[in-house]
C-alpha positions in Angstrom: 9.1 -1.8 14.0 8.0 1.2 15.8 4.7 1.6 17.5 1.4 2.8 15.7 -1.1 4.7 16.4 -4.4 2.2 16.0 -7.1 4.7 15.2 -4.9 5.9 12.5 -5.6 4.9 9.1 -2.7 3.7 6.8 -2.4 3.2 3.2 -0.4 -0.3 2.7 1.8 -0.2 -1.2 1.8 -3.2 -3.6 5.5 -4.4 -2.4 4.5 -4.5 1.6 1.2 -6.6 0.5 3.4 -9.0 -2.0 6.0 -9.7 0.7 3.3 -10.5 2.6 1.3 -13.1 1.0 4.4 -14.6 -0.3 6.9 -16.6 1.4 10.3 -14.8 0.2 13.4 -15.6 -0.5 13.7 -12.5 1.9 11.9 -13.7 5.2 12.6 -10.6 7.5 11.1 -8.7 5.1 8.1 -11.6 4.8 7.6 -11.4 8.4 7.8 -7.4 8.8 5.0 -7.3 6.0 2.8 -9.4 8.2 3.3 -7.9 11.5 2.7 -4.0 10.0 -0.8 -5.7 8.2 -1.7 -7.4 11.8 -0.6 -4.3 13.7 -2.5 -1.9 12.0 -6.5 -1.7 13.0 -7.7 0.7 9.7 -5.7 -0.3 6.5 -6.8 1.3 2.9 -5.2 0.4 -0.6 -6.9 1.3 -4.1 -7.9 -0.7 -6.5 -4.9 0.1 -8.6 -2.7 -2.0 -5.8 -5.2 -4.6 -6.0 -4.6 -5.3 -9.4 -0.6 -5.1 -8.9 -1.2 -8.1 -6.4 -3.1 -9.9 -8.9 -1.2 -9.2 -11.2 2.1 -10.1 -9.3 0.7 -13.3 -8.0 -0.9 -14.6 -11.3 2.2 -13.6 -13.4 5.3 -14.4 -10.9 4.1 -17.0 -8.4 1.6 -18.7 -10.5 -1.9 -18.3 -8.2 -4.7 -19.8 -8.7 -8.4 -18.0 -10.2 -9.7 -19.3 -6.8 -7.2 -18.1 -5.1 -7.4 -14.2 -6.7 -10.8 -14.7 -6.2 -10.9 -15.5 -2.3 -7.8 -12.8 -2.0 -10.1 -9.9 -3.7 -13.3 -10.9 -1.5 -11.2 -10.8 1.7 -10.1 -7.2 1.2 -13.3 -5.9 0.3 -14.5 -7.3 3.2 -11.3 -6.1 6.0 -10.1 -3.0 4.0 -10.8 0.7 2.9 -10.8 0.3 -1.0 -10.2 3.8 -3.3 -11.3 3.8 -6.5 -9.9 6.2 -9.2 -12.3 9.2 -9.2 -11.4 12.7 -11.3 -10.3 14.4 -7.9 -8.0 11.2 -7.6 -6.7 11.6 -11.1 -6.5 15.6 -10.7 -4.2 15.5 -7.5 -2.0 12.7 -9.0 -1.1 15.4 -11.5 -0.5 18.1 -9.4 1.5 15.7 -7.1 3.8 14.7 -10.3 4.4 18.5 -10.9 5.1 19.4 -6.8 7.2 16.0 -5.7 8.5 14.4 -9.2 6.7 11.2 -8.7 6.1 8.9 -11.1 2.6 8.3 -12.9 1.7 5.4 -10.8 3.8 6.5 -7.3 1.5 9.8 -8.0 -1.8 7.7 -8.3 -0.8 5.5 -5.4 -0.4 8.6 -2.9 -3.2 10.9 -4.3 -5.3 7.4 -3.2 -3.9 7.7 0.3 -4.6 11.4 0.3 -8.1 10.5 -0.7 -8.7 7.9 2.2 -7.4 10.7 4.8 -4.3 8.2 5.9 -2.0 9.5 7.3 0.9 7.0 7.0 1.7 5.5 3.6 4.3 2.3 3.5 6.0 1.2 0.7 9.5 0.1 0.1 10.2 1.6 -2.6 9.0 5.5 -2.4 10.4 8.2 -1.1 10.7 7.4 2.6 10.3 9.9 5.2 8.8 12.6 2.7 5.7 14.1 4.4 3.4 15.0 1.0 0.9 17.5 1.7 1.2 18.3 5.2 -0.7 14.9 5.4 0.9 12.0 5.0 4.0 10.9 6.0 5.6 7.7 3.6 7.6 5.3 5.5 9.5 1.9 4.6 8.5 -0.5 7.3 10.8 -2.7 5.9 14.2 -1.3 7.1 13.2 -1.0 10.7 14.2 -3.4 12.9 11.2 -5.5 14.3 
């Protein structure tokens, strides 16, 4: 995984936080996950990717209440947290119209845009697109370590 910048902030996707919290069938993957969320020193994520972890871990790997709740407190407490605000909501559509996202890939990077990161990983956007003159998406997952 190529060097970052630490004074940097990044915006971390639902899949990169799901792979890892979860021991995978895929462990490079697992342990890429974890070494980008160590790495990195300023880390933001919305609450929209805080309920797709939930959400993923309630639903697919059968978590715990206590465990969603010590999850929540403990990013709240390390992490940048976006809420949905009309600006948000505004660029998300303008977003859709300029780079054909999708409604919740749109929400996810007009968040990031938001927070003023500059990097947003995820596995499954369009890597290597620079939105905005801003911020550059990248899948930390097909690097080598």
């Amino acid at each position: 995984m190529t060097e970052s910048n630490n004074s940097q902030t990044v915006f971390i996707d639902t899949n990169i936080w799901i792979y890892a919290f979860v021991d995978a069938q895929d462990t490079i993957k697992t342990q890429r996950a974890r070494v980008l969320i160590r790495r990195e020193r300023t880390i933001c994520l919305s609450t929209q990717v805080i309920n797709e972890i939930t959400n993923n871990l309630l639903r697919k790997y059968h978590a715990t209440e206590d465990v969603i709740q010590r999850l929540v407190r403990t990013i709240y407490r390390k992490y940048q947290v976006s809420t949905f605000t009309e600006d948000i909501l505004l660029t998300a559509s303008r977003l859709r119209s300029a780079y054909q996202f999708s409604f919740w890939d749109s929400t996810i990077v007009a968040s990031a845009l938001e927070s003023g990161a500059t990097i947003l990983y995820s596995e499954d956007m369009h890597d290597s697109l620079i939105v905005n003159n801003q911020i550059h998406i990248k899948n930390p997952l097909k690097e080598p370590l």
